[in-house]
GUTOR-652855 format. One line per 8 residues: number of its first residue (from 0); their letters; for each residue x, y, z of N, C-alpha, C. Coordinates in steps of 0.05 Angstrom, whole numbers, always signed. Example, Ala and Ser with C-alpha at 12.3 -4.5 7.8 and 13.67 -1.06 7.14 Angstrom:
0> as> +264,-114,+156,+246,-90,+156,+264,-66,+156; +257,-45,+142,+273,-21,+143,+258,+1,+157 $
***
This chain:
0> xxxxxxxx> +238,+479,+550,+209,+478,+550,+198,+480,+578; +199,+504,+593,+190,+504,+622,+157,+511,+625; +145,+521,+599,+124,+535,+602,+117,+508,+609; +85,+509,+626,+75,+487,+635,+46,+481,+611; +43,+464,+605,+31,+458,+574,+12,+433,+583; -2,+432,+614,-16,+406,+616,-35,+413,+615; -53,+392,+600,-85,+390,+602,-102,+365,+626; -127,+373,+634,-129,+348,+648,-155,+325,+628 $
8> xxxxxxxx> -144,+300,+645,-168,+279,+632,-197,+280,+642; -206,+287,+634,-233,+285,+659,-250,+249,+646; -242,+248,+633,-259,+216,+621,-243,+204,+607; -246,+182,+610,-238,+157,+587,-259,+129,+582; -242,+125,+566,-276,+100,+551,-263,+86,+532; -275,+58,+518,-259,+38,+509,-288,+23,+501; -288,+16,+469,-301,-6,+460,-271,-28,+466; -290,-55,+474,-267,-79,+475,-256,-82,+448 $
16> xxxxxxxx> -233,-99,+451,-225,-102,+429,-243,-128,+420; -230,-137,+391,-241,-158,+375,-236,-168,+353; -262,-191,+337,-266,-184,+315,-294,-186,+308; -303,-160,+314,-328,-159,+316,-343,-150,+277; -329,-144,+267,-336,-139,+234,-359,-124,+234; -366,-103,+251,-382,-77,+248,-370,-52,+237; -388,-31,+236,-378,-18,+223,-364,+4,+250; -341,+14,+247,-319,+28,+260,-340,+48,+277 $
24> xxxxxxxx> -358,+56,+271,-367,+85,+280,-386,+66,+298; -394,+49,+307,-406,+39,+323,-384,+36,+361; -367,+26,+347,-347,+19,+373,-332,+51,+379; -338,+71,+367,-325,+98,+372,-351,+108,+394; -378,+109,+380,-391,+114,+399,-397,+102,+427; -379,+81,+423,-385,+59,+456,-369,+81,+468; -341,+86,+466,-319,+98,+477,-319,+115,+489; -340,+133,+468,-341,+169,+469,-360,+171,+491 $
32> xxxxxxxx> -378,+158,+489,-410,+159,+512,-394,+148,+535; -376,+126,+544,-367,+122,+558,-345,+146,+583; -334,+155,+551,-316,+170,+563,-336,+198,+577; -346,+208,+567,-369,+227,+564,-385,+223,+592; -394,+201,+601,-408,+194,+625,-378,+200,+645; -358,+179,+641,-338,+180,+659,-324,+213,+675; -334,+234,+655,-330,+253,+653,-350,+271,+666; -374,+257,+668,-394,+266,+684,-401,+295,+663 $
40> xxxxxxxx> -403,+300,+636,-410,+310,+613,-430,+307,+598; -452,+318,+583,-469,+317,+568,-446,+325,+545; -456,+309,+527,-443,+313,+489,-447,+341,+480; -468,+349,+493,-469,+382,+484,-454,+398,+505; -436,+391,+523,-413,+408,+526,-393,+414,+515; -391,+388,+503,-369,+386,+478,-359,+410,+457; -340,+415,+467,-333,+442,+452,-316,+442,+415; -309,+414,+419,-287,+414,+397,-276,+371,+396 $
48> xxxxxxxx> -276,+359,+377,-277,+343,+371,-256,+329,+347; -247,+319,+366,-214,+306,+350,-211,+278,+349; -213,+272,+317,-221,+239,+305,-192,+228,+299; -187,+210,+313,-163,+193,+286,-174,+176,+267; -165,+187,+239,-172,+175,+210,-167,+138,+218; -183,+126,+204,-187,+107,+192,-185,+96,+163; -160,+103,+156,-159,+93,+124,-175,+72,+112; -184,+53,+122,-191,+29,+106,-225,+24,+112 $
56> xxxxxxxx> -236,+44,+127,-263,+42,+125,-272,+75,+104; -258,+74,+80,-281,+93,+65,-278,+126,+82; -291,+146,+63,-292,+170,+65,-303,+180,+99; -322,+160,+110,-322,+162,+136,-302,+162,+154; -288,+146,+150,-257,+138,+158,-237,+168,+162; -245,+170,+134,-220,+198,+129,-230,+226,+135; -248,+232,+145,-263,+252,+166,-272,+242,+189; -261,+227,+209,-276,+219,+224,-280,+226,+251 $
64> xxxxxxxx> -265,+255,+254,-278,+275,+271,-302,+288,+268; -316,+294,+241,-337,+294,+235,-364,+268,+231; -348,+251,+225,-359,+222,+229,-374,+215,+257; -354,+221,+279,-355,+211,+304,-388,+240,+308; -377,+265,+305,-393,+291,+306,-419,+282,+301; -432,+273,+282,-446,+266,+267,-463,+251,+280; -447,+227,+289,-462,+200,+303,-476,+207,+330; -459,+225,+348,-465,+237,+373,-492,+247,+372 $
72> xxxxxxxx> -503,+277,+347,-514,+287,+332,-501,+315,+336; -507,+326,+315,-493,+348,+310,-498,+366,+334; -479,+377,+344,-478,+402,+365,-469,+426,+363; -451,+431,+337,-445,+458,+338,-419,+456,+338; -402,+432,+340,-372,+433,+362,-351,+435,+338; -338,+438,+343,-310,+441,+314,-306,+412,+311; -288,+408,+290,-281,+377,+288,-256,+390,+274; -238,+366,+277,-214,+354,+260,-215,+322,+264 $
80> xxxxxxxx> -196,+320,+242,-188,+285,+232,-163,+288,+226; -147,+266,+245,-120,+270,+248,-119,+250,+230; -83,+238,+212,-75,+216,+209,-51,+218,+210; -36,+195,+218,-9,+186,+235,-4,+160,+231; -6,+133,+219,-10,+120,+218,-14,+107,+245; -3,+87,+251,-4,+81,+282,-6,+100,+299; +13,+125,+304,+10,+146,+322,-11,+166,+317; -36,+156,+299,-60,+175,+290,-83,+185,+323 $
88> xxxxxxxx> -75,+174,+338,-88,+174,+359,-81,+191,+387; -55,+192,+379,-44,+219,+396,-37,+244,+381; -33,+233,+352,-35,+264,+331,-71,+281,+340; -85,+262,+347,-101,+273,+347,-108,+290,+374; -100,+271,+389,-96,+287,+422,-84,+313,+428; -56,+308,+409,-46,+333,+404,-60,+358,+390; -73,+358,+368,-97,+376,+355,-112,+385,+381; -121,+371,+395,-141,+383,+420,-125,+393,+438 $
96> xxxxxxxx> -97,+386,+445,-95,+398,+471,-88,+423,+455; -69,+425,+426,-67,+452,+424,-90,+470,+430; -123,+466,+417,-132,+478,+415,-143,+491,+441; -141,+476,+458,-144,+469,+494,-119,+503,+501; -102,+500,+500,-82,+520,+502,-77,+529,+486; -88,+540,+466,-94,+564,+453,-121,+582,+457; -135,+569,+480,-155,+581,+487,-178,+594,+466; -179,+572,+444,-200,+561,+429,-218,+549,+431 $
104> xxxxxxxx> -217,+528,+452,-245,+511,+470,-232,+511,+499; -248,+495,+514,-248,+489,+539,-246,+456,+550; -255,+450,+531,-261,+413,+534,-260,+405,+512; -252,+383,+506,-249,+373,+476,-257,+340,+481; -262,+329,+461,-263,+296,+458,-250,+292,+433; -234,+269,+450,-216,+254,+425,-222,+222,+415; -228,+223,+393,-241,+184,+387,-221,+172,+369; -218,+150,+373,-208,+132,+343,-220,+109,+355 $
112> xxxxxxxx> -227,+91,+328,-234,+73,+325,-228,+58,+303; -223,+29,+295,-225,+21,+270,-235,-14,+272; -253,-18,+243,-254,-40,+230,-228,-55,+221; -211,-68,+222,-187,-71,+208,-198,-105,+202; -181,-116,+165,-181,-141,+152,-166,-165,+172; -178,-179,+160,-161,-211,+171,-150,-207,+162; -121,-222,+175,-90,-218,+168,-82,-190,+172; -71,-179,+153,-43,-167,+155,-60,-138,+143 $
120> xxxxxxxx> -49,-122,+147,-60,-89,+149,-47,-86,+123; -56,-71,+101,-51,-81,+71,-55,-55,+65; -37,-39,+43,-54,-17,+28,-67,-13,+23; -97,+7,+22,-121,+7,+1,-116,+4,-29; -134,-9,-32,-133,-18,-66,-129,+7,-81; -106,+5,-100,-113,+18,-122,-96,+44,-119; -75,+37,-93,-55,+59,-96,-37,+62,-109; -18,+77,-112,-6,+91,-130,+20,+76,-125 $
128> xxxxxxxx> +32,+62,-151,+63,+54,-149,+83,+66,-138; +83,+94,-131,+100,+110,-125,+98,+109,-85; +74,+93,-79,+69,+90,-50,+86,+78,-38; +108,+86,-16,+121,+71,+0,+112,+41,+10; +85,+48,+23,+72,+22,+39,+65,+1,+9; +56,+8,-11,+51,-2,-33,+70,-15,-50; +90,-7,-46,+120,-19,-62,+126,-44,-40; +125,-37,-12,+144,-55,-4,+132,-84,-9 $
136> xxxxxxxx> +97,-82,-4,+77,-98,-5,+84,-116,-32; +79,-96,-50,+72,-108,-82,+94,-125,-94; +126,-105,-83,+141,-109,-101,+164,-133,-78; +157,-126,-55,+183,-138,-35,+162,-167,-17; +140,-159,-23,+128,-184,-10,+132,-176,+19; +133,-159,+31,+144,-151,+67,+122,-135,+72; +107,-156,+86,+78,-149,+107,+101,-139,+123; +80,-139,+149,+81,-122,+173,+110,-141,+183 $
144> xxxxxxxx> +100,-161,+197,+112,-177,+205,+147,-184,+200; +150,-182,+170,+172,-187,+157,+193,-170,+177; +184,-142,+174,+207,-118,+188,+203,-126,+218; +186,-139,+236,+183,-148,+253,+205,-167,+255; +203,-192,+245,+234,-211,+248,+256,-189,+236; +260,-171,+220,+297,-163,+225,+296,-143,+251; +277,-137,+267,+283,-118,+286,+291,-146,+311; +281,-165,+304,+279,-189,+320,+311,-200,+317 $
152> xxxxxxxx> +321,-204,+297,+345,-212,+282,+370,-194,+296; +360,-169,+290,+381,-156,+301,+389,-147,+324; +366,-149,+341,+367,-153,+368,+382,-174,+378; +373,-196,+366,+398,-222,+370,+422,-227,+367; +434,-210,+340,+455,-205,+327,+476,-181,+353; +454,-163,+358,+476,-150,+376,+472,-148,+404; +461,-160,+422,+454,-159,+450,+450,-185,+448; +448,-208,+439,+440,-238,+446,+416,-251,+457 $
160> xxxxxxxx> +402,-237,+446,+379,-244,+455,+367,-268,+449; +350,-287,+454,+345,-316,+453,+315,-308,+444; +303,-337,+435,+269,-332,+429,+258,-332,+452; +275,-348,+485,+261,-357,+496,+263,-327,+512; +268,-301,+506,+282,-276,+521,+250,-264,+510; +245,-270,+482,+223,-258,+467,+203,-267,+478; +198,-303,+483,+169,-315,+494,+166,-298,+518; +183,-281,+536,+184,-289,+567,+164,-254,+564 $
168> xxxxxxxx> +167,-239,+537,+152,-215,+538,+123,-224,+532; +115,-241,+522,+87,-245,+515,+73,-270,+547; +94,-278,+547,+84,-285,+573,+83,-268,+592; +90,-248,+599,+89,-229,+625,+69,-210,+616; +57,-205,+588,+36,-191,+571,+12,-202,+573; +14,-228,+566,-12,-250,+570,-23,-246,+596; -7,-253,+626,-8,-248,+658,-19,-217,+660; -17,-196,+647,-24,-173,+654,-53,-174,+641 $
176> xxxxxxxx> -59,-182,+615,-83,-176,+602,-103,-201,+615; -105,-212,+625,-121,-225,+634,-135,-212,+653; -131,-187,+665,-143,-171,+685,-154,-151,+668; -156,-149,+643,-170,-124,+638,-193,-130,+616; -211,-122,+624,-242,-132,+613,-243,-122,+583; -222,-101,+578,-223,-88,+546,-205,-106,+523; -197,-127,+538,-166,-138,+524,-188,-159,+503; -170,-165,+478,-185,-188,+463,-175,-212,+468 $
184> xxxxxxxx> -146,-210,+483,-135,-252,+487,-135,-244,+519; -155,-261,+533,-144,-253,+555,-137,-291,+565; -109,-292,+561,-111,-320,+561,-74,-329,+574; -76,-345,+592,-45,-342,+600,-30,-361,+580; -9,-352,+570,+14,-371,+552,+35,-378,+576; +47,-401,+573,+76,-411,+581,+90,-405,+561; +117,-401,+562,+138,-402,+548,+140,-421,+526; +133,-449,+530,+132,-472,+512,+104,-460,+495 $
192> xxxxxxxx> +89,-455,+497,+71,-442,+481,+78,-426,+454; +91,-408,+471,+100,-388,+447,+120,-405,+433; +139,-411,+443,+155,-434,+424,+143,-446,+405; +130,-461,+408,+113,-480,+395,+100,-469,+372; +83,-437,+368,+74,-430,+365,+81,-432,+327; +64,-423,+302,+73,-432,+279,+87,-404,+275; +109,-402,+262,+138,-391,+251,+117,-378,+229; +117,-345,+240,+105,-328,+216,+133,-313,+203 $
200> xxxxxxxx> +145,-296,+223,+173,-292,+203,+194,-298,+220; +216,-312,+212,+234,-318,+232,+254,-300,+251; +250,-301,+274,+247,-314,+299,+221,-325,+305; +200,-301,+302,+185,-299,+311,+162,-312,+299; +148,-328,+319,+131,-343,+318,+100,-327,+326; +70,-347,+323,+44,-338,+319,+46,-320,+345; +57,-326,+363,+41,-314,+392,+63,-294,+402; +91,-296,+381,+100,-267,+387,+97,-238,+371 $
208> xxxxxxxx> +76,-238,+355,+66,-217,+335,+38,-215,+339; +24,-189,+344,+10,-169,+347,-26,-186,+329; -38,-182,+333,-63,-193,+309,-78,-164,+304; -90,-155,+290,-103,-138,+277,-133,-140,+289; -138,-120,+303,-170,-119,+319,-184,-113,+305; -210,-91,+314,-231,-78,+320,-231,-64,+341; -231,-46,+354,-237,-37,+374,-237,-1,+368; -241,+12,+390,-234,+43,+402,-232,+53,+424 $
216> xxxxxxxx> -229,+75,+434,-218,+87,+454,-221,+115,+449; -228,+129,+473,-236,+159,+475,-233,+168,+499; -227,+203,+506,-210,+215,+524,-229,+239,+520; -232,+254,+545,-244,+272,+555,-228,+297,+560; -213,+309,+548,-200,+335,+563,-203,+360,+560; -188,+380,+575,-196,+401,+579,-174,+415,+591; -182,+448,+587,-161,+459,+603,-161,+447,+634; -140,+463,+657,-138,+461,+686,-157,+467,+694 $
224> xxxxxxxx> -161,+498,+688,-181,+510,+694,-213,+498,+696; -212,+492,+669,-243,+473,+661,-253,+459,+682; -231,+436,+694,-225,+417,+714,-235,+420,+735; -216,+448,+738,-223,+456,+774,-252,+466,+781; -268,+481,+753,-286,+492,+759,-309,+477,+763; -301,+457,+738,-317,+423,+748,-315,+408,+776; -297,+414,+791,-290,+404,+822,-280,+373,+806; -254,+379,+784,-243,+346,+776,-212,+367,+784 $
232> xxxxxxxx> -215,+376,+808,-174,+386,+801,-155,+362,+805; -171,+342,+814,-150,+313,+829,-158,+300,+794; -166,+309,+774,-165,+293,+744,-131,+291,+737; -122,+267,+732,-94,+255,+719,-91,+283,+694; -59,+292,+692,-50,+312,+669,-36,+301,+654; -46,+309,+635,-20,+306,+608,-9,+331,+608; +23,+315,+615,+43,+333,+623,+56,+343,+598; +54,+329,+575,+75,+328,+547,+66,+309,+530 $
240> xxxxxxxx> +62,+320,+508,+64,+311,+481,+79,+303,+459; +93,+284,+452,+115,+290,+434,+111,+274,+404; +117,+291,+386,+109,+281,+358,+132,+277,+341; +149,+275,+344,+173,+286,+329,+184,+265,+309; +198,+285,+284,+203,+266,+267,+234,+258,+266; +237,+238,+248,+272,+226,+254,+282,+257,+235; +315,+257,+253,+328,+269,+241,+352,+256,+232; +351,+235,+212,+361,+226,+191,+366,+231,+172 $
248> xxxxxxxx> +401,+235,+154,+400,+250,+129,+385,+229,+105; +380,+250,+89,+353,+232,+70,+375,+212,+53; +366,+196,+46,+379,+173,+26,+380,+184,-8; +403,+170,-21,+392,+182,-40,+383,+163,-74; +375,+135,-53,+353,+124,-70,+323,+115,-50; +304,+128,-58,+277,+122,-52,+272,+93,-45; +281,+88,-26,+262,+56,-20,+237,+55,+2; +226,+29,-5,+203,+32,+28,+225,+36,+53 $
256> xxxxxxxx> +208,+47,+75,+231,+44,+101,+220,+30,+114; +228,+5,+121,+227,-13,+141,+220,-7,+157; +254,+14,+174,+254,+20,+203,+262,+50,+200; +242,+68,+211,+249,+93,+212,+274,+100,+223; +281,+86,+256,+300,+81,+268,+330,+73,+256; +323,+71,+235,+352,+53,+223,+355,+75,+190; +377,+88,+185,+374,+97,+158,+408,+100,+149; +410,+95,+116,+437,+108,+105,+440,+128,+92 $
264> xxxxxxxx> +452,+137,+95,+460,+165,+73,+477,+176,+82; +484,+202,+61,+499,+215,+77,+500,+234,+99; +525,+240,+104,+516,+256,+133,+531,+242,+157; +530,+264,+186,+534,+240,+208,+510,+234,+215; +510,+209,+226,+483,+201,+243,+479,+217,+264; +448,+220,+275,+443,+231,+289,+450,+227,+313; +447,+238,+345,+449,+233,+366,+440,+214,+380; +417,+211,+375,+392,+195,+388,+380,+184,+365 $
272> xxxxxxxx> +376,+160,+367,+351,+145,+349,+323,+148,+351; +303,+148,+325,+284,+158,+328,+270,+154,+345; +268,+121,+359,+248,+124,+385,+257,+136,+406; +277,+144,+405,+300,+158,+441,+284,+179,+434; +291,+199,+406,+283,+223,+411,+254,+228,+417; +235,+208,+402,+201,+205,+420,+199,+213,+440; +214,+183,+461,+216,+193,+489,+224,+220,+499; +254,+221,+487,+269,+240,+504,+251,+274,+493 $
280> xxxxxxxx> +232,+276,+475,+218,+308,+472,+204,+304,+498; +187,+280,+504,+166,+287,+522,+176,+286,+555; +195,+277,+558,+207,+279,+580,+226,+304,+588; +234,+313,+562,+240,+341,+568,+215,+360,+572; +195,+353,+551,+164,+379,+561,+161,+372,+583; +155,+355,+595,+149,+350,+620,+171,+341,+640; +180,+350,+643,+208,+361,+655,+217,+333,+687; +216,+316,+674,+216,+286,+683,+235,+274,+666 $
288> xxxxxxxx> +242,+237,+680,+255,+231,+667,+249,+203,+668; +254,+178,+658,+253,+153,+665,+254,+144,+685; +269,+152,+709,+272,+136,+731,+247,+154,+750; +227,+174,+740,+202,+179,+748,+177,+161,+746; +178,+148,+726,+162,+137,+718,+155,+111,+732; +132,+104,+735,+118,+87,+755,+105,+64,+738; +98,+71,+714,+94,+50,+695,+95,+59,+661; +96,+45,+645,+89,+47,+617,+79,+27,+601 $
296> xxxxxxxx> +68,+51,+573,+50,+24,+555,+73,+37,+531; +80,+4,+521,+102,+19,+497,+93,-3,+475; +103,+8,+456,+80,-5,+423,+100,-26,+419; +83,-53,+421,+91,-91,+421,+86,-94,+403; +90,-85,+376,+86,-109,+357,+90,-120,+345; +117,-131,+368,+117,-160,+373,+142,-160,+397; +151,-178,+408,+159,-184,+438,+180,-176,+437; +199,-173,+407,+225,-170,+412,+220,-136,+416 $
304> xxxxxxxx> +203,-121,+399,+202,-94,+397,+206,-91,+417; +183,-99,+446,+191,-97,+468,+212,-90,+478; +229,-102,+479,+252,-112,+497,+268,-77,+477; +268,-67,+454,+279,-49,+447,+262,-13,+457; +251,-17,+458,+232,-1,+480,+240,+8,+507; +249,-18,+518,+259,-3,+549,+287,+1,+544; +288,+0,+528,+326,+14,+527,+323,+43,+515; +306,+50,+500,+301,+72,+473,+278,+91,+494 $
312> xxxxxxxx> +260,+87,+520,+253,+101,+531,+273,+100,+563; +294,+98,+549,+309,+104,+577,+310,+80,+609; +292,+57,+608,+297,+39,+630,+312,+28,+636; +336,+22,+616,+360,+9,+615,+378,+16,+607; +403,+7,+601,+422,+12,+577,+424,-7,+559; +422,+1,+531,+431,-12,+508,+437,-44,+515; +426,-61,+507,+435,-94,+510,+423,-102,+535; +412,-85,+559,+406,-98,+579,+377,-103,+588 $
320> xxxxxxxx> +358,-106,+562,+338,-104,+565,+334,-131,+578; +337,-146,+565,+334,-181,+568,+335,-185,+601; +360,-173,+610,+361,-172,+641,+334,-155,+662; +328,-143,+646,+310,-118,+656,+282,-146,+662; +284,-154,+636,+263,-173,+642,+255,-200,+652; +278,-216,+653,+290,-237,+678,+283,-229,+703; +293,-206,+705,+293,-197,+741,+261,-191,+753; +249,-187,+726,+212,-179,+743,+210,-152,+730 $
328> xxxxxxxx> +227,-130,+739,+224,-111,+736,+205,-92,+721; +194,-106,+698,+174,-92,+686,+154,-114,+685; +152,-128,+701,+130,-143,+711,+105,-133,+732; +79,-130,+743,+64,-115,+751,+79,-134,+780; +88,-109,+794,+101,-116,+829,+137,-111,+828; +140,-103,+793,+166,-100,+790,+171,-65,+791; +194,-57,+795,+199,-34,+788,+193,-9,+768; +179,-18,+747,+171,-5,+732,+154,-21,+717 $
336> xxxxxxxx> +129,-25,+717,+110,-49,+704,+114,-36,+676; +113,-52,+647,+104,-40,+626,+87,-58,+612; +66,-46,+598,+47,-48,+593,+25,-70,+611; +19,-55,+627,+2,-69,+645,-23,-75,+640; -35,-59,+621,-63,-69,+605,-59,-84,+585; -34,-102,+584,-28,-126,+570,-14,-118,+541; -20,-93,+534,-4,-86,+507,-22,-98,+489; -4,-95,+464,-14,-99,+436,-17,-134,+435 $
344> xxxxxxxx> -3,-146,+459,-7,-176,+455,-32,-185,+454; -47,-169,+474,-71,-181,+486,-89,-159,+470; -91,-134,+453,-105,-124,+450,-103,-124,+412; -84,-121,+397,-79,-120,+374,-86,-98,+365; -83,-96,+338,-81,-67,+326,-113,-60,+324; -115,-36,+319,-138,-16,+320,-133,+4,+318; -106,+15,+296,-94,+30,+286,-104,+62,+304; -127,+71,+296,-124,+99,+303,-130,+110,+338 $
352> xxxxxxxx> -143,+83,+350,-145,+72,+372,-121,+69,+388; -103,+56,+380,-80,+47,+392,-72,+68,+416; -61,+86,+404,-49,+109,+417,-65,+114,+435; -93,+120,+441,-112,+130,+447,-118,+117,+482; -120,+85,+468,-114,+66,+491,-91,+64,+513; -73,+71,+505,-46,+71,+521,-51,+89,+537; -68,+119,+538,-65,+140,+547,-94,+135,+567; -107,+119,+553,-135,+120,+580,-119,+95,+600 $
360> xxxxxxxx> -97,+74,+588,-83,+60,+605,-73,+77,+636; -59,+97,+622,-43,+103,+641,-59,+128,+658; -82,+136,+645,-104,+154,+660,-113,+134,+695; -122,+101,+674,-131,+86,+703,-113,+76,+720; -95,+83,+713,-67,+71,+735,-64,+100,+762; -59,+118,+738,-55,+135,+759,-75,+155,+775; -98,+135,+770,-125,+138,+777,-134,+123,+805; -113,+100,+801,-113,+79,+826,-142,+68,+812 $
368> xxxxxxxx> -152,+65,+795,-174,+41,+794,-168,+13,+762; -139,+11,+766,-137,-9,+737,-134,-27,+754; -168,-39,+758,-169,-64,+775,-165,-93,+770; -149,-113,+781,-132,-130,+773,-102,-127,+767; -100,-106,+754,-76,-94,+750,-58,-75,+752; -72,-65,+776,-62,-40,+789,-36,-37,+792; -12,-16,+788,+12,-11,+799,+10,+1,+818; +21,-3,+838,+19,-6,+864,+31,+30,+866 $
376> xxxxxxxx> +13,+48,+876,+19,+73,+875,+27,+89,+855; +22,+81,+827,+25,+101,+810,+19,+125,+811; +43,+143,+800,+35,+166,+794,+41,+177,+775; +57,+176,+755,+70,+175,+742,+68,+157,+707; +63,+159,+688,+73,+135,+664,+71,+156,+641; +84,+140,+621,+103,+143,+592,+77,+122,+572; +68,+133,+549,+66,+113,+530,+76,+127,+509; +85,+104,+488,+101,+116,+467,+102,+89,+439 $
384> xxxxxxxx> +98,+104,+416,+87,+90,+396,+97,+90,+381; +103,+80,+358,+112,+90,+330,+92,+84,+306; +90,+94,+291,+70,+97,+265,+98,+98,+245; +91,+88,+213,+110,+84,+193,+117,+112,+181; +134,+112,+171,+141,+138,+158,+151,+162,+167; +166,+155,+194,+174,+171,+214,+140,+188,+231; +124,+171,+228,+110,+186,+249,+115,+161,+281; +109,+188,+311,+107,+179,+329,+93,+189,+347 $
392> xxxxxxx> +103,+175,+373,+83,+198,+390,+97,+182,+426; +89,+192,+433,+96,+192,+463,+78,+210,+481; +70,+212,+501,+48,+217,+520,+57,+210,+550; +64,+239,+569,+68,+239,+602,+45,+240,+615; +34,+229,+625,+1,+228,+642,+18,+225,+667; +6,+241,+689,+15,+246,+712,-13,+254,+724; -19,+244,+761,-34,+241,+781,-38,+275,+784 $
***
């Protein structure tokens, strides 16, 4: 993959997170006008317009590249509505930059936003028995969380990892999000904290799992060209995109999947596990590698995930995450900060948002203005997500 495939950011924008119980298309428009100003753009330049779906707010939800279109007021501009579950937010990034390099538009805006329930992110009513997310719910009783403690379990089981290895990620998460004005906990934990904290699935306790927001996030891009002619050629690039699905032989009884990462059947197993290969597409498009990288935002939800993250995008080797994170090292002043805008600890889900956020993360780092939390000369970062059902995503933003 040598052809060069980058687009630049010219804007980014962010409703805070929350639980604000408005309706979704309100906190998209904070984002987009944000991003849009940041961009130094009128809405009617807007060439083309790329929504991540919102399942659980209604038919608005499930067009909500037209949704978002709509609210702005109509301009003329194309729309799409991506969905990815979690990774709905760089599916959608991806839709624009293709269209960006296919020399279909010139500038595009990308939104997600969502309303999401108290508690636990639940199927819409009234789905179909035959629904993966719907069986595991109905029939297995396994929220979110549940597959959260065996990824926790088995992390323990084979690298040794302790709870107090897990507290020490939400504490170095907590320390980062207290600097960023978009975060919803901006609040420092000790270690005895998270301990303490009430036992949702075992290991893991209240303050090492993720809470379910409100919020959005929106991105300004455009071809090079676009950029330079704007006088933005110093605008941060997205160097690579990567979407890719597991290559796992299929099973041959239908169950929910837990962990995309983890599967039986027949066949040999693959090379790489599904989050390696995330990483490892976008670091081949963008012809970089881990020990480039200056910081990352990688999907927490919850502390142990963490710690499986910097092994699966390459910062470590296998079992030595725990050490990675004793030493500082992905601490902000460490060798590779990750998630410096505090992660999913401090921000929680906002499903089509998520993705969205990580990428205006690593826009203001290597922007030199993620103030409070600056990495000290970035140029460089990785975010990388997973969504259920073998969807993912990963994202190279480079200075």
């Amino acid at each position: 993959m040598s052809a060069d495939r980058s687009i630049a950011i010219l804007g980014v924008g962010m409703h805070p997170w929350g639980k604000w119980g408005r309706n979704f298309v309100e906190y998209g428009l904070v984002a987009a006008r944000e991003a849009l100003a940041d961009a130094g753009l009128a809405w009617t330049d807007i060439q083309f317009v790329s929504g991540g779906e919102t399942v659980r707010n209604g038919y608005p939800g499930y067009v909500a590249g037209a949704t978002f279109a709509q609210a702005l007021g109509w301009n003329g501009a194309q729309v799409a509505s991506s969905y990815a579950a979690c990774a709905s937010g760089v599916t959608a990034l991806s839709t624009a930059r293709a269209q960006i390099l296919a020399g279909l538009c010139d500038v595009a805006l990308v939104v997600g936003a969502d309303t999401t329930p108290k508690g636990f992110l639940a199927p819409n009513k009234g789905e179909r028995g035959d629904d993966p997310d719907w069986l595991r719910f109905r029939l297995l009783g396994a929220t979110n969380p549940t597959y959260f403690g065996l990824y926790a379990r088995r992390r323990m089981e084979l690298h040794g990892a302790t709870r107090e290895d897990f507290a020490l990620v939400k504490v170095k998460n907590a320390r980062h999000g207290m600097a960023n004005p978009h975060a919803r906990y901006r609040k420092e934990v000790t270690v005895d904290d998270v301990l303490a904290a009430p036992v949702v699935s075992d290991p893991l306790g209240l303050l090492d799992i993720c809470a379910t927001s409100d919020g959005a996030a929106a991105l300004v891009v455009s071809s090079v060209e676009y950029a330079r002619a704007r006088g933005r050629a110093d605008a941060p690039r997205i160097r690579a995109i990567s979407t890719v699905t597991p290559s796992y032989p299929q099973t041959t009884i239908e169950l929910p999947n837990f962990a995309t990462d983890s599967a039986a059947g027949a066949g040999e197993p693959p090379a790489h596990g599904f989050k390696e290969s995330i990483a490892r597409r976008a670091y081949e498009e963008a012809g970089v590698g881990p020990e480039d990288l200056d910081c990352a935002e990688v999907y927490d939800l919850s502390t142990a995930m963490e710690l499986d993250w910097y092994e699966q995008i390459g910062l470590c080797a296998p079992g030595d995450a725990e050490r990675l994170l004793r030493d500082g090292a992905t601490a902000l002043g460490g060798r590779v900060p990750v998630n410096p805008s505090g992660g999913l600890a401090c921000f929680g889900e906002a499903v089509p948002a998520q993705a969205i956020a990580q990428v205006c993360e690593l826009a203001w780092q290597v922007r030199g203005v993620a103030h409070g939390r600056q990495v000290e000369g970035a140029r460089a970062g990785l975010s990388v997500n997973q969504g259920l059902f073998g969807h993912g995503s990963a994202v190279v933003v480079t200075a």
